[in-house]
N, C-alpha and C positions, 0 to 999 in steps of 0.2 A: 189630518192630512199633513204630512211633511215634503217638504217640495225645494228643491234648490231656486227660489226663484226672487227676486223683489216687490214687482206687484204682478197680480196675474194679468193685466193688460199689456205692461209691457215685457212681457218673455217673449215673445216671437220675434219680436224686432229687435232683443240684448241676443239672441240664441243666434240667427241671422248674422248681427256682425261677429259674433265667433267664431261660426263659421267659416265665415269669410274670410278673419285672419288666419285660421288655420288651414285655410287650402288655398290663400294668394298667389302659388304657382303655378293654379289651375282653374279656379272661377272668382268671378270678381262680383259683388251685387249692387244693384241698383236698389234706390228707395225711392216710395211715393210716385209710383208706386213699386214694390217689392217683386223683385223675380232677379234670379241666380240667372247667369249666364258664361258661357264657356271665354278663358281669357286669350287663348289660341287664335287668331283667324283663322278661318275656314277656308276652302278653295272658292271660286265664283261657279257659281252654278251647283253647289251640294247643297239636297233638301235638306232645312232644317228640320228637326226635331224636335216640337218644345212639348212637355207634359205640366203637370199639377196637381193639389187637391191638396186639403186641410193637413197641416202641420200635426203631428204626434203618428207619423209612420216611418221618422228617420228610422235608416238613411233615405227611403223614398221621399220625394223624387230629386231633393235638391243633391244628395249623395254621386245620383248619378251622370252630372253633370260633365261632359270630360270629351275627349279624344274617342273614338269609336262609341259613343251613348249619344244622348241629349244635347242638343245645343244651348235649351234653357229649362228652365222648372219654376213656375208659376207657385207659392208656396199659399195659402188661405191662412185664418187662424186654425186652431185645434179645433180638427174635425169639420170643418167650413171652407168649403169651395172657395178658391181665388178668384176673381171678380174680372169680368170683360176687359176692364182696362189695362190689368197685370198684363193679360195675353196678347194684350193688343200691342203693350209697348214689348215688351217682352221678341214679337215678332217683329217689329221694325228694326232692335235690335239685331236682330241675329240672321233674318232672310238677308239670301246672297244672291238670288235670282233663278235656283231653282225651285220655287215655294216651300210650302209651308205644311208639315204633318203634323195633327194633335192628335197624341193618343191618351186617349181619356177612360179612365177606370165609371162603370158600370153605375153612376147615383146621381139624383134626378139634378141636385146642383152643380155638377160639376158638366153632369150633359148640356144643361139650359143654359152654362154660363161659357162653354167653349162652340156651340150653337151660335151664340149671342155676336161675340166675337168674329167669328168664321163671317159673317155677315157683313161684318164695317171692315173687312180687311178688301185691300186691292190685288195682293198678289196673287198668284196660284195658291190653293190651300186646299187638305182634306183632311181629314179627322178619321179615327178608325178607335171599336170601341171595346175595350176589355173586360170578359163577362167569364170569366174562370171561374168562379166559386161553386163547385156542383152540389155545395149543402143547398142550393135549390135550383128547383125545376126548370124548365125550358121555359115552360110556358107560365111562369111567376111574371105576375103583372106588371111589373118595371124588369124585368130580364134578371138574370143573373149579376151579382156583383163584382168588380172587380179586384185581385187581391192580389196575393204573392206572382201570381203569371205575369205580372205588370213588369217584374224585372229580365223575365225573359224576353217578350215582346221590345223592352228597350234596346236591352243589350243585340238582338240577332238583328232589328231592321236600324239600328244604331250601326252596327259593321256596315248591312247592305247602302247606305246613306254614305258611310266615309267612302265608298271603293265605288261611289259614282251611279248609284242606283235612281231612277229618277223616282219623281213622285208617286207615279202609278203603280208602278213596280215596289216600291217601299209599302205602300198601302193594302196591297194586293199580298205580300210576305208578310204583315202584319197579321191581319186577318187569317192568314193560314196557320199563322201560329196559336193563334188565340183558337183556333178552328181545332188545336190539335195538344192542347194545354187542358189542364183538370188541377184545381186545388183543392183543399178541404181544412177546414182549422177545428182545433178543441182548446177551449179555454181548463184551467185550473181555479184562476180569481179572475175577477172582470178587470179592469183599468178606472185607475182616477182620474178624472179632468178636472185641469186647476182650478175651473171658475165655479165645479161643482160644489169640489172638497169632500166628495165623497165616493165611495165606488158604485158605478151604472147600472151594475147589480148584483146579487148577493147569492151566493153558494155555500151551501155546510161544507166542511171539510171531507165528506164522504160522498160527495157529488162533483159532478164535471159538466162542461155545457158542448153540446156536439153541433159542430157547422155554425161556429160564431164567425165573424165579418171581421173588420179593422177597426169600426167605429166605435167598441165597448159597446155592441148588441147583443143583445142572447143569441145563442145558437137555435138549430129546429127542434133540439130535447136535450130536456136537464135529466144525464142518466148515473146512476151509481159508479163511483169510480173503480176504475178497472184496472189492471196490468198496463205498461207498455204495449206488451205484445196484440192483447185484447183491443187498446186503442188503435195502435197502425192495422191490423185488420179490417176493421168499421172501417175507418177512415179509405184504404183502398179498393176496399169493395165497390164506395162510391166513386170511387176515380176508375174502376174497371169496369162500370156497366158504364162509364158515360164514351171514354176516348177509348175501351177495348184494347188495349196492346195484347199481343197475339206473340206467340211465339217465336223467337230469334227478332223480334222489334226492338230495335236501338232507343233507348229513353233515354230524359234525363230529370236525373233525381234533384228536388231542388227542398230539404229540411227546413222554414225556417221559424225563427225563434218570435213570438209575438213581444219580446220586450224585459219580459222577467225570470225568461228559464234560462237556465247554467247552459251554457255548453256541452259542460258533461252529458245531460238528458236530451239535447240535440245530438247529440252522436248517436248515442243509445236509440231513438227513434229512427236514427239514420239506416243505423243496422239491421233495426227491424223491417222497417221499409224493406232495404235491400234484399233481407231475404225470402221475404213475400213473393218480389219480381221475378227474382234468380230461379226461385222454385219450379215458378211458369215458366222456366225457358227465355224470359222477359232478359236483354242486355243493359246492361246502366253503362251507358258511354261515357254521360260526362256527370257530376255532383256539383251541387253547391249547399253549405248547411252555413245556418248563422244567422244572426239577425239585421234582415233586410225589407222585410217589409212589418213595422210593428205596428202594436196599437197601444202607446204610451206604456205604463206599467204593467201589459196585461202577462199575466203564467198561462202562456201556452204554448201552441205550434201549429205550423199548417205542411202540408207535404203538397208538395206541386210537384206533376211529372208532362213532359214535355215527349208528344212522340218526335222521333230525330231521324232525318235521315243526310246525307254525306253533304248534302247544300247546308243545310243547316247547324251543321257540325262544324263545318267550315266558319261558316261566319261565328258563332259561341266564341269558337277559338282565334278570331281576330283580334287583334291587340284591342286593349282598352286603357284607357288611366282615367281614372273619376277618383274624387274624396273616398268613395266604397269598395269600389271594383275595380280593378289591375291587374292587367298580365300582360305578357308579350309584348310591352313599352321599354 
C-alpha cells in the first residue's frame, strides 16, 4: 500500500487541518471534538443543517459546508460514524433558534449515533433519513443505503433553509427528495483503507462488482465486465423500475466519480446515461458529474437521478459557496 500519509492514526486530524487552511474563507474547525462549521453567521432563526459520517467520501460531507448547504459536518474516522458528542457540540455551535435538521445517510452507526444525540439536545431538532441506493430492496432489513442522493438532499433543503424555510418545512422537502432520488454504483477495483493496507476486496481484471455502497463493500453481483454502454443500462434500468420517470419528466442527472476514475470515463457514462433518458422522452434539466461522493481509492461510479420539478429547480439553482459546490455567489 502506498498512501500519502504519516501514521494512519493521525491522517484525519493532519487532513482536517488542511482543510481548514485551505478554505479559511469559508469554514473554520473545531477540535476535541471534530466538526467543520460554516465561518459566515447566519441569520437568527434559519434552521441549521448539520450532517456526517466516516471520513474517505470527500468532498462529502465536510466539502459541503458553506452559504446555501450545511451549517456543519460531523466528520468520523475512515468509514466510522462521528460520535454523539461531535453533533452535539457541533449543534450548540451553529443553532440560531430555528432548530436543528440532521440528515443522516442510511447505516446502523451513523442512525444510533445521530438518534443518540437528538435525545440530549434542548432545541428544536429533526433528523430525516437518506436511503437512495436502489442496488437493494425496500424491504432489506436495515433499509436501503445512503450514497451520492446525499448531495442532493443537501444542496435543495440547504437553498430551502437559507431563504427562510422553517424546520418542518425543510424536513418534509428533504424527504420528498429522497422520496424522489435513485442511485446505483459499479465498482472497477475495491478501495484501500489505511489501517487495512490492503484492498476490501478483490476482482480479476475481467470482472466488475454491481450495486456497491461507499464503504469498500461488495456490490449484489460480481459480473463480467462489460461496455460503457452495457453498464449505464443495468445501472438505469434499476433506477427505472424504482422512481419511474415517465415521459417529458424533468430529471436531474447526477455522474459521480467513486475516487479513482478519470474524468474522461465520467463524461463518457455521463453521455451514455443521457442518452438512455433522452430516448424515453425523459428531460435532463440540470447535471452534475465529478467526484463528490467517494469511497477512498475506489474505480468506479454511481449515477444518481433526481425526479425535478420547477420548486425544485429553483432551489438546485440557488446560489451556493462550499470548498465543493459554487454558483451563483
Amino acid at each position: 500500500m502506498k498512501k500519502f500519509l504519516n501514521t494512519t492514526e493521525s491522517l484525519l486530524d493532519e487532513s482536517l487541518l488542511g482543510f481548514a487552511k485551505a478554505h479559511a474563507d469559508i469554514i473554520c474547525l473545531n477540535t476535541h471534538p471534530n466538526y467543520i462549521k460554516r465561518l459566515a453567521p447566519t441569520k437568527p432563526g434559519k434552521v441549521a443543517l448539520i450532517s456526517g459520517g466516516g471520513a474517505g467520501h470527500e468532498p462529502l460531507h465536510s466539502g459541503f459546508v458553506g452559504f446555501g448547504m450545511l451549517d456543519a459536518a460531523c466528520p468520523g474516522q475512515i468509514f466510522t460514524s462521528p460520535t454523539p458528542d461531535q453533533m452535539m457540540a457541533a449543534t450548540d455551535a451553529v443553532e440560531s433558534g430555528g432548530g436543528v435538521l440532521f440528515i443522516v445517510k442510511n447505516y446502523a452507526g451513523d442512525v444510533m449515533n445521530f438518534e443518540m444525540a437528538s435525545e440530549f439536545l434542548s432545541c428544536p431538532n429533526a433528523s430525516i433519513l437518506v436511503c437512495d441506493d436502489v442496488a437493494l430492496p425496500k424491504n432489506h432489513s436495515t433499509g436501503r443505503r445512503g450514497v451520492s442522493g446525499t448531495l442532493i438532499v443537501e444542496k435543495i433543503v440547504g437553498a430551502a433553509a437559507e431563504a427562510g424555510a422553517d424546520l418542518a418545512t425543510c424536513k418534509a422537502l428533504g424527504e420528498r427528495v429522497i422520496n424522489q432520488t435513485a442511485s446505483m454504483g459499479v465498482a472497477l477495483n475495491s478501495c484501500t483503507v489505511p489501517t487495512l493496507g490492503k484492498p476490501t476486496f478483490e476482482l480479476k481484471e475481467t470482472e466488475m462488482e454491481m450495486g456497491v455502497g461507499i464503504h469498500g463493500e461488495r456490490g449484489h453481483q460480481t459480473l463480467p465486465l462489460s461496455t460503457a454502454t452495457e453498464i449505464v443500462a443495468q445501472i438505469a434500468q434499476f433506477i427505472d423500475d424504482d422512481i419511474k420517470p415517465q415521459k417529458d419528466q424533468s430529471i436531474l442527472l447526477h455522474v459521480n466519480g467513486l475516487g479513482a476514475t478519470p474524468l474522461m470515463e465520467l463524461y463518457l457514462i455521463y453521455d451514455l446515461a443521457a442518452q438512455y433518458w433522452e430516448s424515453r422522452g425523459v428531460k435532463i434539466v440540470r447535471s452534475l458529474v465529478g467526484n463528490f461522493t467517494t469511497s477512498l481509492d475506489m474505480a468506479g461510479c454511481s449515477i444518481t437521478v433526481t425526479l425535478m420539478d420547477d420548486e425544485l429547480i429553483k432551489l438546485w439553482d440557488a446560489p451556493v459557496h462550499t470548498a465543493a459546490l459554487r454558483w451563483g455567489c
